[in-house]
MMTF fields as JSON, N, C-alpha, C and O atoms, coordinates in Angstrom:
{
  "mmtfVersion": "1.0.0",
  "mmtfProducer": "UNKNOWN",
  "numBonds": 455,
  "numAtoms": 456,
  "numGroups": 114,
  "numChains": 1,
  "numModels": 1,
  "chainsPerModel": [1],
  "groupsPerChain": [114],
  "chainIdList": ["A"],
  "bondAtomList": [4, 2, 8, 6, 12, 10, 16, 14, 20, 18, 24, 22, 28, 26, 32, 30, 36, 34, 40, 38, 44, 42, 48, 46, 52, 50, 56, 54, 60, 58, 64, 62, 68, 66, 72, 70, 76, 74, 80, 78, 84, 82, 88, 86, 92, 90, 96, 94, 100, 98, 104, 102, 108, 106, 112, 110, 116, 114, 120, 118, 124, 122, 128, 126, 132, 130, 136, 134, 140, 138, 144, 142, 148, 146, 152, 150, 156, 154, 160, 158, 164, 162, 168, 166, 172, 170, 176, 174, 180, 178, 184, 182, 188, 186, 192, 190, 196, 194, 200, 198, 204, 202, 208, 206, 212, 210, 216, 214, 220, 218, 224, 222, 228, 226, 232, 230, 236, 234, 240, 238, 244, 242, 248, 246, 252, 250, 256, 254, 260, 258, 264, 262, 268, 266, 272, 270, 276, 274, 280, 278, 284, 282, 288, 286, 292, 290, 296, 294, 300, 298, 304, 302, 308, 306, 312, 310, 316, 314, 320, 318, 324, 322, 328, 326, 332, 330, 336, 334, 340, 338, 344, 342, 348, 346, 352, 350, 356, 354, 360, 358, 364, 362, 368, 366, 372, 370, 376, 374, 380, 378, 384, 382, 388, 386, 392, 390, 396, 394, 400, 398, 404, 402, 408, 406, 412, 410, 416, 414, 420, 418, 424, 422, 428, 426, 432, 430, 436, 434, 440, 438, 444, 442, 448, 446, 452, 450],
  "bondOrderList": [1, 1, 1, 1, 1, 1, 1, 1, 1, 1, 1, 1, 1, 1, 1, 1, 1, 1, 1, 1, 1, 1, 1, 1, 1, 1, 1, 1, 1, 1, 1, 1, 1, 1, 1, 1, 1, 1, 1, 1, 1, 1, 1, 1, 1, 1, 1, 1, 1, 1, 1, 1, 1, 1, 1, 1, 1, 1, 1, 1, 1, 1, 1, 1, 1, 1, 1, 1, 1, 1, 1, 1, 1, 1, 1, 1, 1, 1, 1, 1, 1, 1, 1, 1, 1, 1, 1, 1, 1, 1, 1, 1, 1, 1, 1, 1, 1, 1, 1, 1, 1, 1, 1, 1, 1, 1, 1, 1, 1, 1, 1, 1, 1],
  "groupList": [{"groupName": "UNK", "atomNameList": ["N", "CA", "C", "O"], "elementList": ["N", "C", "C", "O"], "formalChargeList": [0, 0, 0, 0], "bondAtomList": [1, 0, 2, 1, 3, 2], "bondOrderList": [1, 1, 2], "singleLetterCode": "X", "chemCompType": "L-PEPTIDE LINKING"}],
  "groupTypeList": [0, 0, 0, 0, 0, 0, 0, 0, 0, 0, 0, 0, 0, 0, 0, 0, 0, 0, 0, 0, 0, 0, 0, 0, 0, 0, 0, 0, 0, 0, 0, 0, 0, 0, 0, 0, 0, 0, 0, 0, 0, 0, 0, 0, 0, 0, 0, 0, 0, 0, 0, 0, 0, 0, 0, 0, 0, 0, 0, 0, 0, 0, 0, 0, 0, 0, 0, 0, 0, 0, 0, 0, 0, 0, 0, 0, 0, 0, 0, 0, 0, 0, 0, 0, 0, 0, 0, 0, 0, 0, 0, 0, 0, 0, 0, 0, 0, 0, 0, 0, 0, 0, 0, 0, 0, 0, 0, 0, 0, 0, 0, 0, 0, 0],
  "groupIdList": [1, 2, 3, 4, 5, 6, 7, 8, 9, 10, 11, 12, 13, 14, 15, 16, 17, 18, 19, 20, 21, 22, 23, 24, 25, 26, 27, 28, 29, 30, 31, 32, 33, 34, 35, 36, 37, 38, 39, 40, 41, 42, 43, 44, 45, 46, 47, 48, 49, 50, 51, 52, 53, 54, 55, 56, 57, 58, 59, 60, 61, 62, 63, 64, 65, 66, 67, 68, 69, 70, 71, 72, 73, 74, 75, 76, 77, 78, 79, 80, 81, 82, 83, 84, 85, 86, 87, 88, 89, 90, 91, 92, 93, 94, 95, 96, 97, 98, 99, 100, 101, 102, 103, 104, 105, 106, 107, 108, 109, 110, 111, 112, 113, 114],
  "secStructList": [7, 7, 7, 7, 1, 1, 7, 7, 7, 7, 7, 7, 7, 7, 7, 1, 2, 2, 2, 2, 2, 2, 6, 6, 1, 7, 7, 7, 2, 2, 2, 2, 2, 2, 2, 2, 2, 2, 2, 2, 2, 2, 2, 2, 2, 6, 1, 1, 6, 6, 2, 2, 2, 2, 2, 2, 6, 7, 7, 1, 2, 2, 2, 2, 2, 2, 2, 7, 6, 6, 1, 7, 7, 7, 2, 2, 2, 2, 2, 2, 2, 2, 2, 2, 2, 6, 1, 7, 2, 2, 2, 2, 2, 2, 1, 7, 6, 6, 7, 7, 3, 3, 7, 6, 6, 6, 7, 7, 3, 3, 7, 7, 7, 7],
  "xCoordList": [16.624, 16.815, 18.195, 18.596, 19.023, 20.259, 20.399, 19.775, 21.054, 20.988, 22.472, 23.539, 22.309, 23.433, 24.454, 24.061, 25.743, 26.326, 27.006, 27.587, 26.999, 27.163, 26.729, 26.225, 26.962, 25.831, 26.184, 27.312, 25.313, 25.125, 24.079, 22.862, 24.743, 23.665, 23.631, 24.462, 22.058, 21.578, 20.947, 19.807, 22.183, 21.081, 21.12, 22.043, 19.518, 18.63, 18.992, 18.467, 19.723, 19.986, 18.742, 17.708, 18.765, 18.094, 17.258, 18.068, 16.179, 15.435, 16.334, 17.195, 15.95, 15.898, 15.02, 15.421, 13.708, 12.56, 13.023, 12.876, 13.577, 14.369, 15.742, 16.077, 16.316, 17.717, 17.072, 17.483, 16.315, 16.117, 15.031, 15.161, 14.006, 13.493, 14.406, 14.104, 15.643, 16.648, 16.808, 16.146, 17.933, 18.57, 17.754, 18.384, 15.989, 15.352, 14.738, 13.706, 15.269, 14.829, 15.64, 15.185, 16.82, 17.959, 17.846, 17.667, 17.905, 17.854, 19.544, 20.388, 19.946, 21.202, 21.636, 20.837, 22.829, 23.461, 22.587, 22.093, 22.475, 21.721, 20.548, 20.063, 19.866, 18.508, 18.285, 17.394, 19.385, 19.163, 19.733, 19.533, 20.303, 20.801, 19.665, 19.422, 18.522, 17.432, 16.75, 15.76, 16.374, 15.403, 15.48, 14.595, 16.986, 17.423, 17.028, 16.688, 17.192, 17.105, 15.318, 14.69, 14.945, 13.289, 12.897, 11.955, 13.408, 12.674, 13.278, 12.347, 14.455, 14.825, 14.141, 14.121, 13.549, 12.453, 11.16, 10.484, 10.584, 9.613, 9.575, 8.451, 10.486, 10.495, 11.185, 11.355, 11.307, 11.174, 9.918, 9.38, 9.084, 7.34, 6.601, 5.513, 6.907, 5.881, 6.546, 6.052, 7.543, 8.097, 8.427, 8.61, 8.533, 9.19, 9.135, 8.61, 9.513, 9.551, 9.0, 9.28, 8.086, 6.987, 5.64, 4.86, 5.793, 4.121, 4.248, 3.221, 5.438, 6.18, 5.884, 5.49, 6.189, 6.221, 4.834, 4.514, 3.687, 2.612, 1.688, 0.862, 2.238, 1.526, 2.482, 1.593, 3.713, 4.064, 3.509, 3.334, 3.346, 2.457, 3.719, 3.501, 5.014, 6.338, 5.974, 5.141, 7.148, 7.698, 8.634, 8.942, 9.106, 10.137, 11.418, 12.101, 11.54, 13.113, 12.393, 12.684, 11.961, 12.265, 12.554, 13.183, 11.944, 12.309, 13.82, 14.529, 14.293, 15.472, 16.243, 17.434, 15.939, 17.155, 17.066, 18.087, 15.647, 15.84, 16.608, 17.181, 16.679, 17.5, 19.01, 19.551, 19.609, 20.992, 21.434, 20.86, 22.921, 23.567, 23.989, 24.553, 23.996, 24.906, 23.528, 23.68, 22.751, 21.613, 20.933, 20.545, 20.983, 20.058, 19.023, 18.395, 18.526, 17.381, 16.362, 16.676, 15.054, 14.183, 13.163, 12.812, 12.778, 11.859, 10.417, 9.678, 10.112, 9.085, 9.187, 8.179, 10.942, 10.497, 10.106, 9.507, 10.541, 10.616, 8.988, 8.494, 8.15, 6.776, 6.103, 5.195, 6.66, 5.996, 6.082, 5.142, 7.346, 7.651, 7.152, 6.947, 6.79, 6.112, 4.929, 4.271, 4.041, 2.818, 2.389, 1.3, 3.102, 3.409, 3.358, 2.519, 4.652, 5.428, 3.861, 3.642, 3.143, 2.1, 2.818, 2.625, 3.686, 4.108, 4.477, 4.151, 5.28, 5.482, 7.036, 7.962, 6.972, 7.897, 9.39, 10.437, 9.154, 10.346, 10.4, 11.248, 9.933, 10.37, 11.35, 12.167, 10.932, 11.653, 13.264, 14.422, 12.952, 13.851, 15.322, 16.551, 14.394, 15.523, 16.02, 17.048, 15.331, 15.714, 14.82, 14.901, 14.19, 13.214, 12.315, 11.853, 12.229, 11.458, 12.128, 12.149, 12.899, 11.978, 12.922, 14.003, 12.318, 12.849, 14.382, 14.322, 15.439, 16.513, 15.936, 15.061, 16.795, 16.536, 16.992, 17.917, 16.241, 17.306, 17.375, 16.433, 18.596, 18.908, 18.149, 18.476, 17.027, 16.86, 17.685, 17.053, 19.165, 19.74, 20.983, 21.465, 21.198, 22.842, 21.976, 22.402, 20.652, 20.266, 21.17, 21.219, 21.859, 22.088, 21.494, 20.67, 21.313, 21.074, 21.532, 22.621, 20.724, 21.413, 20.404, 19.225, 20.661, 20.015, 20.053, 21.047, 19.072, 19.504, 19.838, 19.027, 21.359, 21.631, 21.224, 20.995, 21.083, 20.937, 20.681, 20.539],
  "yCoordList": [-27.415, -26.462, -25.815, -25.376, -25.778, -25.444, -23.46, -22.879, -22.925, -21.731, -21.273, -21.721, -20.308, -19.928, -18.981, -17.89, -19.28, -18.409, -17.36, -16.42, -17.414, -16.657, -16.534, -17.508, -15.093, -15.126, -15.515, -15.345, -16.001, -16.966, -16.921, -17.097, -16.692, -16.292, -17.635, -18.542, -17.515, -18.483, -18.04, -17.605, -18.287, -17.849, -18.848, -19.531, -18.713, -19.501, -19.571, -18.571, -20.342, -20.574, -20.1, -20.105, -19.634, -19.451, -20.485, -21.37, -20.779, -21.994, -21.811, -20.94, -22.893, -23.157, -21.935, -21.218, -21.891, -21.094, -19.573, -18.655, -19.475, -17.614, -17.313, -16.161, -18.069, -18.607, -18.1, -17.206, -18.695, -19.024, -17.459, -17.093, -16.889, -15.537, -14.42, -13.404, -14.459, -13.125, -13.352, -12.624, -14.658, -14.698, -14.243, -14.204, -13.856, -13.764, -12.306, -11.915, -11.744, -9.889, -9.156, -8.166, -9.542, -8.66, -8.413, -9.333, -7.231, -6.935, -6.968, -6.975, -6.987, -6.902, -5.839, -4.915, -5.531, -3.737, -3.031, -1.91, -3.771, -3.314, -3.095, -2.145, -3.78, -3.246, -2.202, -1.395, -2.518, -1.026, 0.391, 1.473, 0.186, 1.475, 1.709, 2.897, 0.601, 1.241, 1.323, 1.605, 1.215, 1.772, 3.308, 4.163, 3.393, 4.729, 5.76, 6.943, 4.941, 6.327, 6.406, 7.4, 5.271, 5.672, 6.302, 7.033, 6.306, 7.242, 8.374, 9.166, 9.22, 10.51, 10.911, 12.115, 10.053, 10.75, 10.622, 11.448, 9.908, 9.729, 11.345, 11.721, 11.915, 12.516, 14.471, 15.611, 13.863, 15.236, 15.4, 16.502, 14.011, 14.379, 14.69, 15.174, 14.531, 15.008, 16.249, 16.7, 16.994, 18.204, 18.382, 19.534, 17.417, 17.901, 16.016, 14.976, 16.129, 14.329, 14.524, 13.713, 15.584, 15.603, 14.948, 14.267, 15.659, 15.138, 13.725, 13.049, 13.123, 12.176, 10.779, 9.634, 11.32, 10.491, 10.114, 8.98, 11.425, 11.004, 9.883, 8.987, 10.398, 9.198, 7.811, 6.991, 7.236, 6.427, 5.711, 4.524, 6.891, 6.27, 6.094, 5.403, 6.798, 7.038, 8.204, 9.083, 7.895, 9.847, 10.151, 9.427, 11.516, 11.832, 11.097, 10.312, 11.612, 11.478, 9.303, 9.113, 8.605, 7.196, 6.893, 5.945, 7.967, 7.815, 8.524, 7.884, 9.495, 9.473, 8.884, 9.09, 8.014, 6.916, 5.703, 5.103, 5.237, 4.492, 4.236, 3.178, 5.916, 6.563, 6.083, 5.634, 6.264, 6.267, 5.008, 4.007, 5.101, 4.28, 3.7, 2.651, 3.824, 3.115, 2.354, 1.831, 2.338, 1.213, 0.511, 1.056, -1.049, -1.608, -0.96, -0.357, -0.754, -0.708, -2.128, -2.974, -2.276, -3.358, -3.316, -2.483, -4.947, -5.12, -4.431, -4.223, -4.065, -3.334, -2.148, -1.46, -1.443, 0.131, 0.267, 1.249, -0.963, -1.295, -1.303, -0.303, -2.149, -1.882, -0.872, -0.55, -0.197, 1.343, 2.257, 2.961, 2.21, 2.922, 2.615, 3.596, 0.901, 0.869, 1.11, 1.492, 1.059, 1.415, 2.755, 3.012, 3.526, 4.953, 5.36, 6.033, 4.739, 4.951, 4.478, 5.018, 3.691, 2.738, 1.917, 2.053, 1.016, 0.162, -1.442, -1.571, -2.908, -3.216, -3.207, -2.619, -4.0, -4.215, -4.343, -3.788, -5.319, -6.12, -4.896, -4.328, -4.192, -3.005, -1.782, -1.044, -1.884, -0.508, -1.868, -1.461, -3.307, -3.358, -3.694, -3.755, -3.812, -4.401, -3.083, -3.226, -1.46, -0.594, -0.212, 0.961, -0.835, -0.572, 0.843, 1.695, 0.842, 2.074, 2.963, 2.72, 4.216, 4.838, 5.344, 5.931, 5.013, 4.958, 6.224, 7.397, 5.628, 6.562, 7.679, 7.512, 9.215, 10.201, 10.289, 9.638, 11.18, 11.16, 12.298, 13.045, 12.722, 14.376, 14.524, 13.758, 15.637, 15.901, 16.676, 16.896, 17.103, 17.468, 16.56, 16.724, 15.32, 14.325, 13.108, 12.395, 12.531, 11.778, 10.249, 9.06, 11.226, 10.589, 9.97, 10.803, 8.858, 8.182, 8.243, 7.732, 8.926, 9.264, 8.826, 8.681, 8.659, 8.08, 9.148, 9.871, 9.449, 10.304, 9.913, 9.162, 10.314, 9.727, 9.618, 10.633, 8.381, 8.111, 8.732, 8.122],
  "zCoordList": [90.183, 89.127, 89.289, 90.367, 87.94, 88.166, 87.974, 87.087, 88.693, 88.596, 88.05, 88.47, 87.049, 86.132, 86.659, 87.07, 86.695, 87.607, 86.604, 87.145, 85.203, 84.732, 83.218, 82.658, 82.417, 81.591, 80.305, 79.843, 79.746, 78.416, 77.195, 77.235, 76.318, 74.733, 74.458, 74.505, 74.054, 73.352, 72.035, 71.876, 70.848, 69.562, 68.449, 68.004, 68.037, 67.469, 66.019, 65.53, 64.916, 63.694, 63.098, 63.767, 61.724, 61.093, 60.266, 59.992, 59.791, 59.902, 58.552, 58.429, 57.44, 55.932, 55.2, 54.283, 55.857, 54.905, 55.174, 54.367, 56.381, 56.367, 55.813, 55.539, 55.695, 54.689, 53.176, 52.437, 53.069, 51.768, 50.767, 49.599, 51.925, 51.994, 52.067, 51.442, 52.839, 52.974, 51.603, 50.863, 50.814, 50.014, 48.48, 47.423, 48.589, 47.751, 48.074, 47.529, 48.757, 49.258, 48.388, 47.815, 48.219, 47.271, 46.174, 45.376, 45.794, 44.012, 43.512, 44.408, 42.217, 42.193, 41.923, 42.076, 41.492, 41.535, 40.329, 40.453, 39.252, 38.322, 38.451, 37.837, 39.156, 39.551, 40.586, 40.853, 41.04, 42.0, 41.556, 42.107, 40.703, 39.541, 39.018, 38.807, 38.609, 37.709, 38.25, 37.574, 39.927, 40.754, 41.029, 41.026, 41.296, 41.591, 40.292, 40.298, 39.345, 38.448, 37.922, 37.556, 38.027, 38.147, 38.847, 38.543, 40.03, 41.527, 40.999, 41.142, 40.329, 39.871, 38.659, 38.403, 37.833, 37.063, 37.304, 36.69, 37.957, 38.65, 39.941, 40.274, 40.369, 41.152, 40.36, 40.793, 39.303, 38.397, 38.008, 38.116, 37.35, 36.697, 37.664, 37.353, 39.125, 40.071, 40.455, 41.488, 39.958, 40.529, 41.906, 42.3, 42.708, 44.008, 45.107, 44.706, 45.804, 46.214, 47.3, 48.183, 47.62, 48.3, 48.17, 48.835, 46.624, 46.069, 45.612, 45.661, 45.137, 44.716, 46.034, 45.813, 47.172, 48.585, 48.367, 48.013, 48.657, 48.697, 47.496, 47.67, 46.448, 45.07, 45.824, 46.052, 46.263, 46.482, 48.151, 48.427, 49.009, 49.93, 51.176, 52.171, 50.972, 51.554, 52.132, 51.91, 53.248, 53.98, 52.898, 51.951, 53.225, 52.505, 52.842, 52.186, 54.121, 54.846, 54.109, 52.928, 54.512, 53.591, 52.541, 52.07, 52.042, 50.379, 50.141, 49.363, 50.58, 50.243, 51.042, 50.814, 52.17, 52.649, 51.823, 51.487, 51.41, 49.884, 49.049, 48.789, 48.257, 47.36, 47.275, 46.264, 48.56, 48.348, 48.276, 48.705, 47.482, 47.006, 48.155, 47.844, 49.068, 50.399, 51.134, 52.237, 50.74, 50.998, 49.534, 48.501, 49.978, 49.235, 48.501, 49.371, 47.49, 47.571, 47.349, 46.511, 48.244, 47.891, 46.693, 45.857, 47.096, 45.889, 45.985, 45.023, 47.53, 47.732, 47.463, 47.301, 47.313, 46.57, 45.156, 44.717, 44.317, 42.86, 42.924, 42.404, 43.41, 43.597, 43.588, 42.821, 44.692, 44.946, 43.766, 43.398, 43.144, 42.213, 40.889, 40.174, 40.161, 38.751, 39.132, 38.164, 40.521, 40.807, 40.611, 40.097, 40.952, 40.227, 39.014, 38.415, 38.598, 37.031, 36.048, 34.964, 36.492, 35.546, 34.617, 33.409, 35.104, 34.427, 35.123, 36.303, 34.289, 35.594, 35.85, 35.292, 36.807, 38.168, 37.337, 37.668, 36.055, 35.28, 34.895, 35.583, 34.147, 33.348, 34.007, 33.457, 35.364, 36.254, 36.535, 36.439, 36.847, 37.25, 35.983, 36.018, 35.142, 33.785, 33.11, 32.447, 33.163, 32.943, 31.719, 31.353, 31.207, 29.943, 30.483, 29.724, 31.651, 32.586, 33.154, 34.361, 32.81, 31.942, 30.599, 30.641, 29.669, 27.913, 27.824, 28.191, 27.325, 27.556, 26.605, 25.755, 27.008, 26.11, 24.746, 24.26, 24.143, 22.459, 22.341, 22.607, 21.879, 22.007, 20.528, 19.622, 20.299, 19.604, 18.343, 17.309, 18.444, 17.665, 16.669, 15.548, 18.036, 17.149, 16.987, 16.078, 17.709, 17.98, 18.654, 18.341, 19.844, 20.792, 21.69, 22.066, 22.438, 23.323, 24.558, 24.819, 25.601, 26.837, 28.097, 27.775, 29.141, 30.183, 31.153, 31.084, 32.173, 33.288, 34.415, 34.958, 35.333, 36.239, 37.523, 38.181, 38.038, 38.948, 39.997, 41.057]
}
């Protein structure tokens, strides 16, 4: 038996089927713009992102590392969140969820940000 006189990484390629699972975890910028801004009205109708965490089944401090723009958000928060919202998944992520505002006075079309 040969004994190593000095030290050496051995790392393991990623198969095909985990290649192919990362590359299918990612939402794109747009969907994560319309995650973000579902979780901000979603987290105004429950009045506080306390009670908000709990209907989603989140901590807080997760849900707002979620939140931010300097992380991904996943397809499992998009879940958590039309499971909530009562709608589905396509709708929070294509932006149809949740319906832009209309100013009741110019009948403008406005969205709330992110």
């Amino acid at each position: 038996m040969a004994v190593l006189t000095e030290r050496k990484k051995w790392k393991r390629e990623p198969s095909e089927f985990a290649k192919l699972r990362a590359s299918r975890q990612k939402l794109t910028e747009t969907e994560q713009a319309n995650v973000r801004r579902a979780c901000t009205v979603l987290g105004r109708r429950y009045g506080s992102f306390k009670r908000l965490c709990e209907a989603m089944g989140m901590s807080v401090y997760g849900l707002m590392k979620a939140r931010t723009p300097k992380r991904g958000q996943s397809p499992k928060l998009a879940l958590a969140v039309s499971r909530v919202a009562g709608c589905s998944v396509d709708d929070v992520l294509t932006g149809k969820w949740p319906p832009p505002i209309v100013c009741p006075c110019c009948n403008g079309i406005g969205y709330v940000p992110a």
